[in-house]
C-alpha positions in Angstrom: 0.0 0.0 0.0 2.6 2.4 0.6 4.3 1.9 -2.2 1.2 2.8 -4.1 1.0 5.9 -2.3 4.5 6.2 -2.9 4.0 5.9 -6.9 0.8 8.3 -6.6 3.1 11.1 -4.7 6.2 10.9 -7.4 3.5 11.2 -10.6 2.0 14.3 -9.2 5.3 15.5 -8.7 6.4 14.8 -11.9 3.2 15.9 -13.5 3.7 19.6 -11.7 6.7 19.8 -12.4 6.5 19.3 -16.0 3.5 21.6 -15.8 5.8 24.6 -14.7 8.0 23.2 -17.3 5.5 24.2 -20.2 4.6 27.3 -18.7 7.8 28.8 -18.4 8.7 27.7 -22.3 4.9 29.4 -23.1 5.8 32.8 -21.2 9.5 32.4 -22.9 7.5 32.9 -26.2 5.9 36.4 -24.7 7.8 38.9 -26.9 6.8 36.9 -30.1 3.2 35.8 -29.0 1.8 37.7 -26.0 -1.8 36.0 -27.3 0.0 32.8 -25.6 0.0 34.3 -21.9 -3.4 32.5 -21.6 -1.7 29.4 -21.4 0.8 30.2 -19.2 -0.6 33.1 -16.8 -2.2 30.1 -14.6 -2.4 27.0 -12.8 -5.1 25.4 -13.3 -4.8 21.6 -15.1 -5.4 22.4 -19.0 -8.5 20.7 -20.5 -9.5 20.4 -23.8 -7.2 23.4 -24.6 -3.9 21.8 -25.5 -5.1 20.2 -28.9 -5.7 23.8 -30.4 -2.4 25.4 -28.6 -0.5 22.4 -30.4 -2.2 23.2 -33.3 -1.1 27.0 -33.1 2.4 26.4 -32.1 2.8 24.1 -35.0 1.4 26.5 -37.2 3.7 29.0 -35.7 6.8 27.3 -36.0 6.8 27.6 -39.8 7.8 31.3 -39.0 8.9 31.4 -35.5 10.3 34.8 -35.7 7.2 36.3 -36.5 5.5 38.5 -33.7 1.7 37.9 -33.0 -0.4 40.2 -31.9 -2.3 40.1 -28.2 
């Protein structure tokens, strides 16, 4: 049991970690796509919401110098 609860603790970890992870890369991208902040400016656990920021970032990355408008 306790390694269960072990296992639970370490993939939350993990999980939150890689959460601040992705945020910090989003808010990296500020000065080129300030229209990203709303993916970044919080904590909350995203939802259906990373399928269309995927979609925008790979759409983005065809001209990743190019600055996006807020």
């Amino acid at each position: 049991m306790q390694a269960i609860h072990d296992l639970s603790k370490e993939g939350v970890r993990e999980f939150v970690q890689a959460a601040a992870g992705s945020r910090a890369a989003l808010a990296a991208l500020h000065p080129y796509s300030p229209d990203l902040k709303k993916y970044w400016d919080k904590f909350e656990i995203p939802g259906q919401e990373w399928e269309p920021l995927i979609n925008l970032l790979s759409e983005r990355r065809k001209k990743p110098r190019k600055r996006h408008s807020p």
